[in-house]
N, CA, C and O of each residue as an XYZ file, in Angstrom:
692
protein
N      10.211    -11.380     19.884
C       9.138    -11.212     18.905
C       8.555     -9.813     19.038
O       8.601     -9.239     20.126
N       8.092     -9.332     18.130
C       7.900     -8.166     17.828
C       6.531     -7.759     17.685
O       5.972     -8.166     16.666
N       5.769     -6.948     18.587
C       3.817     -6.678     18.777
C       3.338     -6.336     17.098
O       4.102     -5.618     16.452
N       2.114     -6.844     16.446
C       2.184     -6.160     15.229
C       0.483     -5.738     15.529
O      -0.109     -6.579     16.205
N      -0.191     -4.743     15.169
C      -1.262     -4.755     15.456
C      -1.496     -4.006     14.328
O      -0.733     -3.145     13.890
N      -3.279     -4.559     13.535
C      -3.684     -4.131     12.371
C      -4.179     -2.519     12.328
O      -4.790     -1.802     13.120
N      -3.720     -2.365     11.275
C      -4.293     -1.136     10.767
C      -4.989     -0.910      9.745
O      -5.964     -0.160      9.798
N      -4.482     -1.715      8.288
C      -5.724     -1.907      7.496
C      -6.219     -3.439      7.088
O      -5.312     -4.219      6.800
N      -7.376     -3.860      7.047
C      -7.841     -5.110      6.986
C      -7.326     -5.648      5.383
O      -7.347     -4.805      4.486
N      -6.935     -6.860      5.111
C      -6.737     -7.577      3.854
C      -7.976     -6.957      3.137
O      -7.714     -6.168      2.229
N      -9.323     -7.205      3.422
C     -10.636     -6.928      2.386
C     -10.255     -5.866      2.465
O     -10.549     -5.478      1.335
N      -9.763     -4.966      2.980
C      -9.914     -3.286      2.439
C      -8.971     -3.203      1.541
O      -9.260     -2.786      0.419
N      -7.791     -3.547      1.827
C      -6.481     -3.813      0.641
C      -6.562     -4.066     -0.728
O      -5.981     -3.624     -1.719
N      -7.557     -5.006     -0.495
C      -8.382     -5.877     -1.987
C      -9.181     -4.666     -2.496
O      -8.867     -4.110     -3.549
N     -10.144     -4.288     -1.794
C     -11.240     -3.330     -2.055
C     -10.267     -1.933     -2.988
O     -10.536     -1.556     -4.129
N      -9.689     -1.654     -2.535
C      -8.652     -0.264     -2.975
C      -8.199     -0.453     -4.176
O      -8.470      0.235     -5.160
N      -7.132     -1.879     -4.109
C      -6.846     -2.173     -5.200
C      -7.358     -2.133     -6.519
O      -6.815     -1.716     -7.542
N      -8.617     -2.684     -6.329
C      -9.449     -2.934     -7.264
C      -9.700     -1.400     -8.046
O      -9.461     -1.160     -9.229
N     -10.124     -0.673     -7.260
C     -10.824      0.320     -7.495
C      -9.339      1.350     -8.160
O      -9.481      2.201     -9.037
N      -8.442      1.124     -7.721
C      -6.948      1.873     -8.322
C      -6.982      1.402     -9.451
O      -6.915      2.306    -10.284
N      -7.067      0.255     -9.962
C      -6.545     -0.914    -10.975
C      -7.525     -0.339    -12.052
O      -7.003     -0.021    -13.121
N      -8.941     -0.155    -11.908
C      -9.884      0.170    -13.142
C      -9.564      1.810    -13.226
O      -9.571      2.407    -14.303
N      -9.319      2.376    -12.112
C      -8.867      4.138    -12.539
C      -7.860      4.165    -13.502
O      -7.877      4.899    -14.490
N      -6.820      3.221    -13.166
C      -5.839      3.150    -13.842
C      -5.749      3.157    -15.795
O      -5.267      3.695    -16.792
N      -6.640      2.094    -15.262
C      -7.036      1.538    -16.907
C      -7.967      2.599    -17.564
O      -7.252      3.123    -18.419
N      -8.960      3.074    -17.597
C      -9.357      4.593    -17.428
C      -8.594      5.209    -18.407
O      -8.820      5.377    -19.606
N      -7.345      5.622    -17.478
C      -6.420      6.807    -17.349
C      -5.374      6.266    -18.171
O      -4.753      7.288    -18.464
N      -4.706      5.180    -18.805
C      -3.537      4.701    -19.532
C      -4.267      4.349    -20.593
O      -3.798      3.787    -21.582
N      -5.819      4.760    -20.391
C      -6.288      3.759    -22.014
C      -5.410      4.098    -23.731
O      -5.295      3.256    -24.622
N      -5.020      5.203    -23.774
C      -4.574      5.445    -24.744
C      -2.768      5.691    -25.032
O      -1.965      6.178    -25.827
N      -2.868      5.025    -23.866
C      -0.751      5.069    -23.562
C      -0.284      3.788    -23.910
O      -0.799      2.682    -24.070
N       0.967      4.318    -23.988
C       2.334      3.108    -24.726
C       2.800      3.032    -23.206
O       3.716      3.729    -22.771
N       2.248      2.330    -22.618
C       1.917      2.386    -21.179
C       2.998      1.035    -20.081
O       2.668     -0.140    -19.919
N       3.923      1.529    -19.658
C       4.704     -0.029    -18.522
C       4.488      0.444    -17.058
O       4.180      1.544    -16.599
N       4.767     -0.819    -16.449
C       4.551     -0.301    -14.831
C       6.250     -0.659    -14.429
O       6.628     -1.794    -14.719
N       7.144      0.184    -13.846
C       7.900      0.084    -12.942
C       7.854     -0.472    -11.423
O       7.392      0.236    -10.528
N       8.225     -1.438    -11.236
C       7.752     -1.833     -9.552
C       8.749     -1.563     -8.775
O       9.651     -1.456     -9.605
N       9.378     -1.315     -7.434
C      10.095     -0.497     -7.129
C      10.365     -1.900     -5.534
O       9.966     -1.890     -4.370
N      11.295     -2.994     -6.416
C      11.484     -4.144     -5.102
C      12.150     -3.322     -3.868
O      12.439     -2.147     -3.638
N      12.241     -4.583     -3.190
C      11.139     -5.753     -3.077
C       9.584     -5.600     -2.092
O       8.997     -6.550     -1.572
N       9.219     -4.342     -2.043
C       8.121     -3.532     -0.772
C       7.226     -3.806     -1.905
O       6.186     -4.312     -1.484
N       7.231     -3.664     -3.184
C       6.465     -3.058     -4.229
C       5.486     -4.381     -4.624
O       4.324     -4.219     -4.998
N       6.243     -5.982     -4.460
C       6.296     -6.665     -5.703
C       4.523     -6.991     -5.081
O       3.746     -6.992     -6.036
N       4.069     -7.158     -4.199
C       2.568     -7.936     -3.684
C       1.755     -6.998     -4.270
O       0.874     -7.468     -4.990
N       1.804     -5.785     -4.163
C       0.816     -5.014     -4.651
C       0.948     -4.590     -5.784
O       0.006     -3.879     -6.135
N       2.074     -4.790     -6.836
C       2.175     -4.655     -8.161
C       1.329     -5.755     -8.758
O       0.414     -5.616     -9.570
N       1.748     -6.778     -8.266
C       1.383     -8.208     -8.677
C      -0.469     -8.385     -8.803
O      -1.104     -9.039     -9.629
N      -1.027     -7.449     -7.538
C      -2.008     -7.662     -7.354
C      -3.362     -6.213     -8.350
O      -4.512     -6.304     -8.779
N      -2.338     -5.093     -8.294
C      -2.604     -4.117     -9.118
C      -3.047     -4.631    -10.397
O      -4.155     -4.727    -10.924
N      -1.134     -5.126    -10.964
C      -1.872     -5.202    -12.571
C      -2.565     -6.150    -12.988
O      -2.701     -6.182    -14.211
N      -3.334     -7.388    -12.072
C      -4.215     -7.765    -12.178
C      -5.564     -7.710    -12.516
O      -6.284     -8.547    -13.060
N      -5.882     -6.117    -11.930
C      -6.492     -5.158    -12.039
C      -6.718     -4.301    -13.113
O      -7.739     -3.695    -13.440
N      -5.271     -4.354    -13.763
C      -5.716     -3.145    -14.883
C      -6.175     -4.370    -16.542
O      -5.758     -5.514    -16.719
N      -7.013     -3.650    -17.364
C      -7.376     -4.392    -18.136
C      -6.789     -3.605    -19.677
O      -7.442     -3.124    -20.603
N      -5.364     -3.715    -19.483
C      -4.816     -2.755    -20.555
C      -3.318     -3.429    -20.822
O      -2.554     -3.608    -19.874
N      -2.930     -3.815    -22.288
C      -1.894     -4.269    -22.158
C      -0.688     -3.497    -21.611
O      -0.600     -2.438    -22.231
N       0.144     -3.603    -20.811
C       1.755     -3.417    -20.507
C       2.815     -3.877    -20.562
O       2.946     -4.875    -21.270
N       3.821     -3.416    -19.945
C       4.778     -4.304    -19.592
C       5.130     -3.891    -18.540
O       4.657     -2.800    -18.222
N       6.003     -4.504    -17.656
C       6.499     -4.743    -16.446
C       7.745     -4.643    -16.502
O       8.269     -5.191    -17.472
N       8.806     -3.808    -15.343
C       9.849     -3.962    -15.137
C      10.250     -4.086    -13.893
O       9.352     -3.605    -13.202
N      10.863     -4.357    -13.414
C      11.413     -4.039    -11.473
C      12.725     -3.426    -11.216
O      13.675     -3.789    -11.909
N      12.892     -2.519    -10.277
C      14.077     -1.992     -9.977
C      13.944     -2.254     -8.751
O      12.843     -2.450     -8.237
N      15.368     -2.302     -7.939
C      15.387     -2.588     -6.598
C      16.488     -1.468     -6.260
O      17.645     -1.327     -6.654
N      15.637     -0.680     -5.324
C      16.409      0.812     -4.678
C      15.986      0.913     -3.358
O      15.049      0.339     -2.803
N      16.827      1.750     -2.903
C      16.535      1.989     -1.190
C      16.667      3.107     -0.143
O      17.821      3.485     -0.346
N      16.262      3.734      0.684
C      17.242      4.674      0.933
C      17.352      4.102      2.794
O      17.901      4.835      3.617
N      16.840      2.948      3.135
C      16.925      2.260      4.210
C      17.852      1.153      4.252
O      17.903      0.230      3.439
N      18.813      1.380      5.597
C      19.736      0.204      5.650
C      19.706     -0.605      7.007
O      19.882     -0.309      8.189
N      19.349     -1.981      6.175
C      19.345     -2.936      7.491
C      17.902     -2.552      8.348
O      16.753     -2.320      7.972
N      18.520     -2.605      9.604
C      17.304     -2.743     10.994
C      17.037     -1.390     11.084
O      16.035     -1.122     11.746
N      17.769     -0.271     10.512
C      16.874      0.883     10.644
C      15.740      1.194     10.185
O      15.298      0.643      9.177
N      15.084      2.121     10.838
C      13.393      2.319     10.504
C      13.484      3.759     10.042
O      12.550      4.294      9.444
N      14.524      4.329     10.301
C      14.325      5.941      9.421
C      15.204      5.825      7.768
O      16.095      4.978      7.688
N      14.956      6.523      6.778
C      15.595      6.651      5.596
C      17.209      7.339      6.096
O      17.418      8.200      6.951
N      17.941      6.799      5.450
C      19.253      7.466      5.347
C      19.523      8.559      4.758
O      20.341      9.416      5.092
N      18.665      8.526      3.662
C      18.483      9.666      2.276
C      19.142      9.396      1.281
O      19.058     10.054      0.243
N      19.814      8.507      1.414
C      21.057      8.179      0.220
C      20.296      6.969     -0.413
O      20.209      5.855      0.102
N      19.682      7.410     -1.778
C      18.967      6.590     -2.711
C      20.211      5.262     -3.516
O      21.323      5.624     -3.901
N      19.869      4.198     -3.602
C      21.050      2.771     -3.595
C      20.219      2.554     -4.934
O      19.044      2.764     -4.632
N      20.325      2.193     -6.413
C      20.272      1.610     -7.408
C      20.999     -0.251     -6.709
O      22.164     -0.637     -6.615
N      19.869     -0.861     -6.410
C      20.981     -2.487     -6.579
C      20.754     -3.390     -7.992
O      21.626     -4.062     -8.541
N      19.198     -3.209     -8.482
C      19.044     -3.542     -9.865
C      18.348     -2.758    -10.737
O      17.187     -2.504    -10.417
N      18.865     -2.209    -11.996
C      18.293     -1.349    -12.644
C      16.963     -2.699    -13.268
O      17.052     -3.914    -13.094
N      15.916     -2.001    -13.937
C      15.333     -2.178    -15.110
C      15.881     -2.417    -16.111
O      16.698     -1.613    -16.561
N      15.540     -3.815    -16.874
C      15.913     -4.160    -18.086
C      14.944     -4.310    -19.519
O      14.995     -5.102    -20.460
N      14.190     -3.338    -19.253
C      13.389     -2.483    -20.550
C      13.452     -1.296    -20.696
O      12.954     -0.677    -19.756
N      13.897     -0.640    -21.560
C      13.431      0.576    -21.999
C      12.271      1.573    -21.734
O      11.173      1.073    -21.979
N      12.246      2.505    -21.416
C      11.715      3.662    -20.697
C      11.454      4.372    -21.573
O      10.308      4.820    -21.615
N      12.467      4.758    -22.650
C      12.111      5.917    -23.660
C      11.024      5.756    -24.220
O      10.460      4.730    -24.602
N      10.598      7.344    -24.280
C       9.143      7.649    -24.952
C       7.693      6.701    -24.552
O       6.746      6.422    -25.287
N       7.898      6.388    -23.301
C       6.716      5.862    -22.644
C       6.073      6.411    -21.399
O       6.789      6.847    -20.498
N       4.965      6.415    -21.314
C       4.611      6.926    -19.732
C       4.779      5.476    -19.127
O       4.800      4.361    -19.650
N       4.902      5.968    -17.682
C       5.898      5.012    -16.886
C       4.849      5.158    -15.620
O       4.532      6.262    -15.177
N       4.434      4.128    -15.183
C       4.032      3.846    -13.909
C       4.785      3.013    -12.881
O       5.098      1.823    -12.833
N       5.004      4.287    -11.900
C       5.943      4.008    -11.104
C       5.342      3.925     -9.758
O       4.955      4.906     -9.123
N       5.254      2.022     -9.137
C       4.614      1.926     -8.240
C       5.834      1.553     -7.138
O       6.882      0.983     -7.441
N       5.469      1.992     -5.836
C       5.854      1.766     -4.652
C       4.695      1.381     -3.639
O       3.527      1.761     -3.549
N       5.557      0.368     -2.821
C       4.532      0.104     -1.510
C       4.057      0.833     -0.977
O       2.835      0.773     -0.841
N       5.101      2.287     -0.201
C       4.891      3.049      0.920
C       6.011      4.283     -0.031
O       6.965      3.901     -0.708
N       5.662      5.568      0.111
C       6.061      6.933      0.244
C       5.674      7.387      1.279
O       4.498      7.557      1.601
N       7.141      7.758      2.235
C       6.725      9.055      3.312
C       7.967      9.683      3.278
O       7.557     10.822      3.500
N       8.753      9.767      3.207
C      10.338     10.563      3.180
C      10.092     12.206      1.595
O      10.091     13.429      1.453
N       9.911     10.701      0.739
C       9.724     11.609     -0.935
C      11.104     10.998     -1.550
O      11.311     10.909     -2.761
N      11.883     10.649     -0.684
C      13.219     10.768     -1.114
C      13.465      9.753     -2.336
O      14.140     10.135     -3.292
N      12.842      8.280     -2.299
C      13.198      7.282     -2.594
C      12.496      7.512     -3.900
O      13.143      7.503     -4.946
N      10.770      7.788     -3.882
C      10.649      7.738     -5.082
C      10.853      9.098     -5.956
O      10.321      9.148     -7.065
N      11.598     10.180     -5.485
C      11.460     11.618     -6.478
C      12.633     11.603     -7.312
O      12.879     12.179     -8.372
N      13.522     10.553     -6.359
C      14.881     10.444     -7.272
C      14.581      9.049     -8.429
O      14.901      9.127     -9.615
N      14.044      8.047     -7.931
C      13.556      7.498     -9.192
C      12.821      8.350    -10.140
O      13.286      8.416    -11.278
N      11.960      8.887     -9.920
C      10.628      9.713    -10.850
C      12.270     10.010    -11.797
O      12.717      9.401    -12.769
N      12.831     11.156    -11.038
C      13.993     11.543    -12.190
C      14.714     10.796    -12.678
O      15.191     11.259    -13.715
N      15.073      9.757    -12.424
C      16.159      8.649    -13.130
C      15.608      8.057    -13.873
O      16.371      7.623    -14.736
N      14.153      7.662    -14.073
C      13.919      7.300    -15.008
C      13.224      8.505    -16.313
O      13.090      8.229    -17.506
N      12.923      9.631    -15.751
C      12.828     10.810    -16.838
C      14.280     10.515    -17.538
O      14.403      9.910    -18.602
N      15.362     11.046    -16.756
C      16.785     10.872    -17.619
C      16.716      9.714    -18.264
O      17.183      9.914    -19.385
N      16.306      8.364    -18.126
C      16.517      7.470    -19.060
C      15.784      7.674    -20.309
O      16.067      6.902    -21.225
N      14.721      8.743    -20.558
C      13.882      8.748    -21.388
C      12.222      8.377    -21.885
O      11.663      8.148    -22.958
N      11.778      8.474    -20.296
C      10.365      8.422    -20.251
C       9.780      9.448    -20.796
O      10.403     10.496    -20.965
N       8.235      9.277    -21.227
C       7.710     10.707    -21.764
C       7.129     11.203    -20.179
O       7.336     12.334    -19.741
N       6.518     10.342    -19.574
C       6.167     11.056    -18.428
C       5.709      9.398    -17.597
O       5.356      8.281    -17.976
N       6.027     10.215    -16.059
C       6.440      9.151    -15.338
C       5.479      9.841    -14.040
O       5.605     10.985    -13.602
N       4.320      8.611    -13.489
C       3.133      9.167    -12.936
C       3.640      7.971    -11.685
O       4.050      6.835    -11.922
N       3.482      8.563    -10.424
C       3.182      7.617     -9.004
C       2.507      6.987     -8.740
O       1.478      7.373     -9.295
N       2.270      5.984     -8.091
C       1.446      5.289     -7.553
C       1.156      4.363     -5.892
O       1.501      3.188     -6.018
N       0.916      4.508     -5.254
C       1.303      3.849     -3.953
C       0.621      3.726     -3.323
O      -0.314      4.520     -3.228
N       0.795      2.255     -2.284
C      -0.894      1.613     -1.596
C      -0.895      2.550     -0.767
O      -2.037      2.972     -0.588
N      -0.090      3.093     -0.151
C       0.413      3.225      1.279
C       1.469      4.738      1.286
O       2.616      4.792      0.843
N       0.574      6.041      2.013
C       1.224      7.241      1.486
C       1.493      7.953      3.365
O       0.384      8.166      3.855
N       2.092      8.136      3.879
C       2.465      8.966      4.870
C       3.305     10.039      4.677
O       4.530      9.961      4.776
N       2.551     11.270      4.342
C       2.941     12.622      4.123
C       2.980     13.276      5.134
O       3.076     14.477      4.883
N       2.938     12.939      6.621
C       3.688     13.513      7.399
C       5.468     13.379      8.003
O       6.166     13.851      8.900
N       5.585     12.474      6.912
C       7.366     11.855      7.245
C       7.998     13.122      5.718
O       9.226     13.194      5.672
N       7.428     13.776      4.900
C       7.970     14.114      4.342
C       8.847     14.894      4.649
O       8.937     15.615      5.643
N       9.987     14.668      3.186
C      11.195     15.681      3.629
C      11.236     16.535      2.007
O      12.025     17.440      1.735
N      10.410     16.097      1.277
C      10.602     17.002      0.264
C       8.949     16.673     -0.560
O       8.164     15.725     -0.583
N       8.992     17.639     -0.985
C       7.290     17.588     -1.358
C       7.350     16.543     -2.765
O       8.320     16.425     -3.514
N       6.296     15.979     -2.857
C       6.034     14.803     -4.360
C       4.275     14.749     -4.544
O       3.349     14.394     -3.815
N       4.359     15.146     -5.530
C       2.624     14.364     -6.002
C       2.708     13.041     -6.249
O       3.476     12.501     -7.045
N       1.640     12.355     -5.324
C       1.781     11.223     -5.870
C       0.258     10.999     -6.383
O      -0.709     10.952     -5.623
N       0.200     10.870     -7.792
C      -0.907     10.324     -8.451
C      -1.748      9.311     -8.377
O      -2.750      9.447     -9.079
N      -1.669      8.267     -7.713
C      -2.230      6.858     -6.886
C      -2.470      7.039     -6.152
O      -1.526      7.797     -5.930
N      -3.099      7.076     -5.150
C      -2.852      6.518     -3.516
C      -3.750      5.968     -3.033
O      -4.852      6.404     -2.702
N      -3.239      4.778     -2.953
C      -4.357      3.576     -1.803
C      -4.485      3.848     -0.134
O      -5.536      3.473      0.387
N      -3.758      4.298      0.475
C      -4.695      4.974      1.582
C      -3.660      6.078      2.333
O      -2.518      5.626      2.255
N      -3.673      6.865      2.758
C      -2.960      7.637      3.508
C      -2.877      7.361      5.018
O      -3.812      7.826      5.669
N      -1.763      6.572      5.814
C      -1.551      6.325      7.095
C      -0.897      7.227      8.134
O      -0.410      8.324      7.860
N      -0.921      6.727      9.247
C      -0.497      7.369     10.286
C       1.449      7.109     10.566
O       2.193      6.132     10.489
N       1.625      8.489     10.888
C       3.315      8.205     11.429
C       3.524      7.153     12.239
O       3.702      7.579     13.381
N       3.616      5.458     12.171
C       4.093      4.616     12.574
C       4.899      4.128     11.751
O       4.951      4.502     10.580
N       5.753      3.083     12.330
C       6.413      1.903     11.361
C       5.649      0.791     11.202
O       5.437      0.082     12.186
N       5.066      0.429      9.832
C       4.223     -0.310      9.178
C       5.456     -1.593      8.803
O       6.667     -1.526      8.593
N       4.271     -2.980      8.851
C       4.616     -4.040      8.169
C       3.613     -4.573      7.458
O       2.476     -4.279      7.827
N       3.741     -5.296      6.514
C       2.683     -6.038      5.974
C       2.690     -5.441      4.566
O       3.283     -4.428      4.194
N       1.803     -6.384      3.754
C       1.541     -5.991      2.225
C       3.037     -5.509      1.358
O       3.229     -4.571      0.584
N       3.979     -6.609      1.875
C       5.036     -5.953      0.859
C       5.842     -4.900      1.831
O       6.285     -3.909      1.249
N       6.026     -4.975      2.904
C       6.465     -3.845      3.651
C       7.199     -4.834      4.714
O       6.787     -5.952      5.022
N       8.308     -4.233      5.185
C       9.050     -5.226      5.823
C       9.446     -4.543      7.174
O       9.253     -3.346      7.386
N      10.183     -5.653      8.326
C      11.198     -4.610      9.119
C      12.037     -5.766      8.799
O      11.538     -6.846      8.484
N      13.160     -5.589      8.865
C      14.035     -6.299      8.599
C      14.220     -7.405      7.852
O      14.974     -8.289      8.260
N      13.543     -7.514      6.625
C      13.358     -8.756      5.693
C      12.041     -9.443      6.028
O      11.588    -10.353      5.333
N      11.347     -8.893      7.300
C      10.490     -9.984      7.662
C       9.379     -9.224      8.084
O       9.547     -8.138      8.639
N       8.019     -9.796      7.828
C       7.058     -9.711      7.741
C       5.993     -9.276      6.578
O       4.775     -9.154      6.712
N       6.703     -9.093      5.517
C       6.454     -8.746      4.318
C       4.943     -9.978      3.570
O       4.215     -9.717      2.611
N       4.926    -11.190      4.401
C       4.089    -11.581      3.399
C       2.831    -11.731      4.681
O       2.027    -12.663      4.648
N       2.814    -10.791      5.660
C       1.202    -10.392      6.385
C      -0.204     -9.751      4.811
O      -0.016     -8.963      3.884
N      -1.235    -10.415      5.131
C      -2.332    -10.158      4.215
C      -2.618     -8.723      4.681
O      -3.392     -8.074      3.977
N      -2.184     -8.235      5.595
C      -2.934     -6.830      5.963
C      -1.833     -5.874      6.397
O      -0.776     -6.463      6.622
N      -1.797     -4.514      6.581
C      -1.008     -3.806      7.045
C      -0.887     -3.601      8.420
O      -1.964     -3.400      8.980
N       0.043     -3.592      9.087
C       0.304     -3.800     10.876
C       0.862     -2.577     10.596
O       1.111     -2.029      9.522
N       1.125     -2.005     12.523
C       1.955     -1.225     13.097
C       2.969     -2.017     13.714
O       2.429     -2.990     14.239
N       3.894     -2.020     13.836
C       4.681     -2.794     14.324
C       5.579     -2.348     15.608
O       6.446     -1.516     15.338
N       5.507     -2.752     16.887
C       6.071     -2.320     17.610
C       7.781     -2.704     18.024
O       7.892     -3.771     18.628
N       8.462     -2.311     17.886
C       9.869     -2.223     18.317
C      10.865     -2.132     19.211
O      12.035     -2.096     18.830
């Protein structure tokens, strides 16, 4: 068994959310507006986001990766396993992820879905560690900025497991 010790509390998770979810709405009020969720890290806090926003959308999910198996570092090699089955063209695109720290995973989405024909395609993410970067990204969202550990919880996994913790852990290995 594996040590997990908290780092951010469930009420703070909630608290963030909330407060992302009405910026959001804000900021898409006048857009032809979908959210991209970026499985399966993404789906708890998408779920719990667009709860939040008070603006019609639509929803799509893609499932990409650049992590394989029990490893805890990115490979770099971005994996398409399920595209999106709505249309992108001529929409701004909210493109949420659990966790950005590499850049890798979501800068090559940001572009794959420009090439499919977004008008513009904005970030979003609970969970931002910009000291793992390997290539620079704005990310337009961000629910909290963490420390260089390996995180579980809120949609965040190590190995398939631990993904449905209410709060974000460090997880020891």
């Amino acid at each position: 068994m594996h040590k997990v010790e908290e780092l951010i509390s469930e009420k703070d998770i909630a608290a963030k959310v909330t407060a992302m979810g009405s910026l959001i709405s804000k900021d898409f009020k006048d857009k032809d507006f979908m959210v991209v969720s970026v499985l399966k890290g993404s789906f708890i806090f998408t779920a719990d986001l667009v709860r939040n926003i008070d603006l019609p959308l639509e929803i799509a999910f893609i499932s990409a990766s650049s992590y394989d198996g029990e490893t805890t570092t990115s490979s770099g090699n971005l994996k398409i396993r399920c595209d999106i089955d709505i249309s992108v063209e001529n929409k701004t695109v909210l493109l949420v992820e659990d966790i950005v720290d590499t850049g890798l995973t979501i800068s090559r989405l940001k572009d794959y879905l420009y090439k499919k024909g977004a008008e513009c395609v904005k970030i979003c993410t609970i969970f931002d560690k910009p000291d793992r970067r390997k290539i620079e990204v704005d990310v337009d969202y961000c629910g909290f900025v963490i420390p260089n550990e390996f995180v579980v919880g809120y949609g965040l996994d190590y190995n398939n497991k631990y993904r449905n913790l209410k709060n974000l852990c460090k997880i020891t290995i």
